[in-house]
N, C-alpha and C positions, 0 to 999 in steps of 0.2 A: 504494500500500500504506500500511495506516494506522499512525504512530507506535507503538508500542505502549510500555507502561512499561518494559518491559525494556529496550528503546533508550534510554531516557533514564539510567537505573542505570544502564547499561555504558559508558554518556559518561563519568557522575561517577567509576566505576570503572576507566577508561581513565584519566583524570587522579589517582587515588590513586599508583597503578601509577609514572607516569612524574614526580609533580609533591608530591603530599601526604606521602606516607609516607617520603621522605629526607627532604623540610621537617621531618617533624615526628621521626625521628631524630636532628639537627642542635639540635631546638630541646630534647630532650630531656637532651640532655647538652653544654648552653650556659649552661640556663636556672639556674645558680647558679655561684660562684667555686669549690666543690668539683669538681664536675662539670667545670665547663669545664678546669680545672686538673690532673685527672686525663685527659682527653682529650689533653692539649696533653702530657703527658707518657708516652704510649701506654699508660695507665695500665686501658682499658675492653678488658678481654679477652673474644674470641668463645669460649665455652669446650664439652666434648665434653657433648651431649644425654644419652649414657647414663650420666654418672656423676654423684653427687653433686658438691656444693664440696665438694675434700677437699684438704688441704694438711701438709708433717710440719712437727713442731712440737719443739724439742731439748726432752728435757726431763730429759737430764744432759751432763754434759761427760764428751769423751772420755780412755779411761785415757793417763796420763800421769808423766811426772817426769825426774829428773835419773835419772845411772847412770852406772858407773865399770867401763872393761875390759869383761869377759864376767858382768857383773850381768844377770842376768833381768830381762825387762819385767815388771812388773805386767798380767796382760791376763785381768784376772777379767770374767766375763759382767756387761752391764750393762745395760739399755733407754735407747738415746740417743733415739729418736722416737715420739711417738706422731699419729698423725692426731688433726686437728683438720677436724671439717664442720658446713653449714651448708647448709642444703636449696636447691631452687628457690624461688622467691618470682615470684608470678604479678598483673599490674598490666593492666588496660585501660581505655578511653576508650570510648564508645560515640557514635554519631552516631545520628541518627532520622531519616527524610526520611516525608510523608506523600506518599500518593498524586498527589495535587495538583502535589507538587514534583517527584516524579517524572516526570509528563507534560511539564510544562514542562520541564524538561533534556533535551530534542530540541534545541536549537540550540546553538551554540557561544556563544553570548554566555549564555541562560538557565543551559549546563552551566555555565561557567566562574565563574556570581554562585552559583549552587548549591555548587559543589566550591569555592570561596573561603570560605561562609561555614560549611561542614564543617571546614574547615582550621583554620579558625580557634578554632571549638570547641573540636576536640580537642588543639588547641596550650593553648587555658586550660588544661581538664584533664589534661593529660599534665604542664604545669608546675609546678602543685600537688601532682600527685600525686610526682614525683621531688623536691620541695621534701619535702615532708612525708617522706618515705621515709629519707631522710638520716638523721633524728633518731631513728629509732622504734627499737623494743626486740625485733622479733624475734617479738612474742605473735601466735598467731594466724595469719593472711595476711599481715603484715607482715613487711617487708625487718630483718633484721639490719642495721640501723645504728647509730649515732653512742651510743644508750640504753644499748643491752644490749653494744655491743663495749671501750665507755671507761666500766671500771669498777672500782674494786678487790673487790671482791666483796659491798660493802656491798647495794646494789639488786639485784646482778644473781648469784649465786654461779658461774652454771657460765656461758661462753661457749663452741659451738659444738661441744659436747657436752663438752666439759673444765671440771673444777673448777678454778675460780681459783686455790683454796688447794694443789691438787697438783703447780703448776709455776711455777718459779719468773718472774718476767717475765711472767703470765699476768695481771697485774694493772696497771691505770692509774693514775694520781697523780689523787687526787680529791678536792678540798676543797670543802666545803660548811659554809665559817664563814664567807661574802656579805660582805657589807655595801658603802660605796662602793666604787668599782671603782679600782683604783689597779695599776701598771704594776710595782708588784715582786710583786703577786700574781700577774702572768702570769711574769714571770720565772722565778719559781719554779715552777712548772708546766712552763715550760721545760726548768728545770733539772735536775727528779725524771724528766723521759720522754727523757734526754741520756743518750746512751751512746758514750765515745769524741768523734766526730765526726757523730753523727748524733742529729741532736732535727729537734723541731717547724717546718715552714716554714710551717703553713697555721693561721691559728685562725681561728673562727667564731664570733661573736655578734651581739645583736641588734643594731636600730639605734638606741637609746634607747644602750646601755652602750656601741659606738660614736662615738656624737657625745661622751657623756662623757669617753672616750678622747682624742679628737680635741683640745677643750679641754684636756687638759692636755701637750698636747706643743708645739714649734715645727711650724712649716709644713714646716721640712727630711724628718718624717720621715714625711708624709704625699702619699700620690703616686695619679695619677690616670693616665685613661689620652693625657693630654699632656704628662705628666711625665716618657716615658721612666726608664730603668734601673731598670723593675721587671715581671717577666715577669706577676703575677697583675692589677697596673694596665694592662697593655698590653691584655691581654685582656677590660678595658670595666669591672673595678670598683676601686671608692675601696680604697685601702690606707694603714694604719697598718704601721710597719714599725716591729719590736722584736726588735736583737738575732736578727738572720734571719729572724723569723716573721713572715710579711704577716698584720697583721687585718684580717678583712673585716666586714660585716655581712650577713644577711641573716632578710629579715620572718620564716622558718619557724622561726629558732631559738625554742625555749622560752625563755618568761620569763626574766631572770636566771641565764642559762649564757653560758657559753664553752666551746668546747670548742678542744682543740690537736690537729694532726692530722701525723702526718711521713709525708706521700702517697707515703713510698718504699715503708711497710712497710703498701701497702692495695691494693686495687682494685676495680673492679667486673666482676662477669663476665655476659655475655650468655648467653643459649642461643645454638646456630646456628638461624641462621632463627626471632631467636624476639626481634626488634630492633624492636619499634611496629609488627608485621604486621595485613597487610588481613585479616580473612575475609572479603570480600565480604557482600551485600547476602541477609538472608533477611526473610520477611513475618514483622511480630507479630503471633501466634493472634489472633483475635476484635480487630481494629484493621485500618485502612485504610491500614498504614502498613508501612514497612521499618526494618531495624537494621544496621548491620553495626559490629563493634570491629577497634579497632586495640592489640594485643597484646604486651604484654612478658613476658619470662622469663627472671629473673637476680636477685642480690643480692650483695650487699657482702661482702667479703673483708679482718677486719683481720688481717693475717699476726702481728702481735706486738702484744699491749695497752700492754707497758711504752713506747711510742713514742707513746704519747697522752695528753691530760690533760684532765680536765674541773673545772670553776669554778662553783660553784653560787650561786645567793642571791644575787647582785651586784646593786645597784643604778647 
């Protein structure tokens, strides 16, 4: 009986199944210090198909006070919550194989140089694409990240259907007066998204402002992942450490930012069943060839903006 194409797809689609699509699950939420960092702190929630992101948000404090003997409470009606949402957001990868290749993936060695270098592809693109995702603003098809969630309302007025100006805390610490980069402009940044005992562990910027960072501190306060006693170094990148916030770098930051992140008060949420999925293999009309994607559906969750901070114009 003769090979037929279909035999050959269903190899490379047999190793998607068992081999490519955790590889590239794993690679998608490794493939930066944010990502890997919220992973490592069970921070990527599988969340329910039928609802929006919807999360409550205070946006007064409850009645209260002192009182003496049989004094009446205060307990006038008041709105303590209002939801706060932020849509699905939909990401895919596409692989192509031509006829050609399809025939050949009849054996295990031809499937296994075929389904290695699919793997591979959509590892680029799937790392680009959750790099870039981080940073972006929401417009569009684009994920609700790092743009439009860490902002005082200057660029962005309303996050995640709330006006910035209507609640209080609904706004990030945002400076955009640049220039060289110097360590008590992060502090402060710090110290505006500090509440009590919780601020910023995580910032992000490029690797130009980075290295300039690097040069101005001792070796003490910079740690890698052979340096032990640092949880975001152990996990494969370079760290500046300031006053509890690990800086990292990475190439997707925009020009000239920083951003501060305290990954208590964030997450990411998946759809179920909706994690770098296969569709399988269909033919492209009028082409000799096949397609199939590998699938995400989910986006960013910042539960409070006052716990962030962004740094603009740095050199």
């Amino acid at each position: 009986m003769p090979v037929t194409i279909t035999n050959g797809l269903d190899n490379v689609g047999s190793a998607v199944g068992r081999v490519i699509q955790p590889y590239l699950v794993d690679v998608a939420f490794t493939s930066s210090a944010l990502f890997s960092y919220l992973d490592s702190h069970n921070k990527l929630m599988e969340c329910d198909p039928n609802f929006d992101l919807t999360w409550a948000v205070m946006v007064d404090k409850a009645n209260g006070g002192m009182y003496s003997g049989l004094g009446r409470f205060a307990n006038s009606e008041k709105q303590l919550f209002r939801p706060a949402t932020v849509t699905w957001k939909q990401a895919y990868s596409e692989v192509v194989v031509t006829r050609i290749d399809a025939l050949r993936a009849r054996g295990p060695a031809s499937s296994f140089t075929l389904s290695e270098a699919l793997k591979q592809a959509a590892k680029m693109k799937i790392v680009d694409i959750m790099g870039e995702q981080i940073f972006s603003d929401g417009t569009g098809v684009n994920m609700d990240g790092s743009a439009v969630a860490i902002d005082d309302g200057t660029f962005y007025p309303t996050y995640a259907t709330i006006p910035r100006a209507s609640v209080d805390g609904w706004q990030s610490f945002v400076d955009v007066t640049g220039g060289s980069f110097n360590f008590a402009a992060m502090t402060h940044g710090q110290t505006r998204a500090r509440r009590g005992n919780d601020s910023p562990d995580l910032a992000i910027t490029t690797p130009t402002i980075w290295e300039t960072a690097a040069n101005r501190i001792s070796t003490q306060q910079i740690f890698d992942k052979n340096s032990g006693n640092n949880e975001i170094a152990e996990l494969g990148y370079r760290v500046i450490s300031n006053l509890g916030c690990n800086l990292v770098d990475d190439a997707k930051c925009p020009a000239g930012q920083m951003n501060g992140y305290n990954t208590e008060y964030m997450q990411f949420c998946i759809m179920q069943d909706g994690a770098w999925n296969w569709t399988g293999w269909d033919r492209i009309p009028g082409t000799d060839g096949y397609a199939a994607q590998f699938l995400l559906i989910g986006n960013f969750e910042f539960l409070a903006p006052w716990a962030f901070f962004s740094l603009y114009n740095l050199t």
